[in-house]
N, C-alpha and C positions, 0 to 999 in steps of 0.2 A: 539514490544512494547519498549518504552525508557526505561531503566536500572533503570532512576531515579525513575520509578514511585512507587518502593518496598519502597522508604522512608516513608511511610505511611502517606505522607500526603495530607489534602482535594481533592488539586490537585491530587495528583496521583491517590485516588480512583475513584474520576469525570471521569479521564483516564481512567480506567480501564472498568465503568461504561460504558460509551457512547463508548469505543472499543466493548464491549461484544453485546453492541446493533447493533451497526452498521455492526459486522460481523456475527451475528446472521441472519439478513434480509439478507443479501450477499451471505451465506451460505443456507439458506433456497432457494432463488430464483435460485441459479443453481444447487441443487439438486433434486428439480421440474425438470428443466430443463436436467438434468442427465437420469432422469427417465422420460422423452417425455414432461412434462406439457406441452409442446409450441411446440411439432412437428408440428402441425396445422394450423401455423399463413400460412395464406396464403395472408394477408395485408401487405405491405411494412409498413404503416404508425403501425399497430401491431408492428411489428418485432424493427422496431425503437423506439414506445413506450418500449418493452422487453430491449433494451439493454440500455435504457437512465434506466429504474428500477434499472439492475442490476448494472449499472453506480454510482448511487446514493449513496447506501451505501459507495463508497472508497471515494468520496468527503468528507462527512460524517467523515470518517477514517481521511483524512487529519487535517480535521477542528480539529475534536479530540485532534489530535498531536499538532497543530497550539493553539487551547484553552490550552491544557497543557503548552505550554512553556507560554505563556502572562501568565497564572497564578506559573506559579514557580517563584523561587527568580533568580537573576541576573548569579549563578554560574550554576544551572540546564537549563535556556535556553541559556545560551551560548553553554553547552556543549551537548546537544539536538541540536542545529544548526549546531553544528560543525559534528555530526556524521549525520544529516537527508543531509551537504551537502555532504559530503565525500560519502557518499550512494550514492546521485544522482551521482554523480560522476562516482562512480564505475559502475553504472547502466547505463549509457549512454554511459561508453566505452565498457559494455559487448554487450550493443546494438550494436552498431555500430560495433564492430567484428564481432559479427554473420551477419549481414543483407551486409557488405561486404561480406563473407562467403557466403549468400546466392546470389547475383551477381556473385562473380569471382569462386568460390567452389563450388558451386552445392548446399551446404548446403540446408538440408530440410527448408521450410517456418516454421518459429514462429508469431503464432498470435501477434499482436503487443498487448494483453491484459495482456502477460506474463508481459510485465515491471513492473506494481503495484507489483506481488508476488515475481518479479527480484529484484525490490525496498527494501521489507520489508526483503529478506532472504538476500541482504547486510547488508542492516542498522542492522539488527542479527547479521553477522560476525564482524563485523569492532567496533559497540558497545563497546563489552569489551575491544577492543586495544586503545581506544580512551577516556582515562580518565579524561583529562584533558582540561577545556578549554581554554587555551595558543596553 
């Protein structure tokens, strides 16, 4: 979640709001799935409808993030942007080390679903070092 959003304001509760919603449904639908709900699809067009579901809610997530910066003042979505790029960032070089890893290293395979939670546990670290936006 963005740092800014403890300033207690509208915006940041709306945030908090529609994050609690959208990972509520995200977290219910793979823990159905944890616990078999969907061992049984035996339809492709099933199984694709299951993962566009579980899909849905991180879209949802983004928008979230995306609605919170439009609505904060000029110095929170700057600095909201500045840590959501620095994230991607860091998130697309861990990718890219592993998945060479797994080419030239043998490295075990990572679902490529891990990036969304590679995402959010960057944009976690780097948050607090990144106070500024200059």
């Amino acid at each position: 979640m963005p740092g800014s959003f403890r300033n207690g304001t509208d915006a940041g509760r709306r945030y908090v709001v529609r994050t609690l919603a959208f990972m509520s449904g995200y977290t219910a639908v793979n823990v159905a799935a944890i616990f078999g709900a969907f061992d049984d699809l035996s339809s492709p067009v099933a199984a694709w409808l299951l993962a566009a579901t579980v899909s849905a809610p991180v879209v949802g997530q983004i928008w979230a993030t995306l609605s919170f910066m439009r609505e904060s003042d000029e110095f929170v979505r700057a600095l909201i942007a500045k840590q959501f790029i620095v994230a991607a960032g860091l998130t697309m070089a861990i990718g890219t080390f592993w998945g060479f890893g797994e080419s030239y290293a043998g490295a075990p395979h990572v679902p490529a679903w891990f990036v969304y939670p590679l995402f959010w546990a960057c944009f976690g670290v780097i948050a607090p070092f990144l106070r500024s936006s200059r």
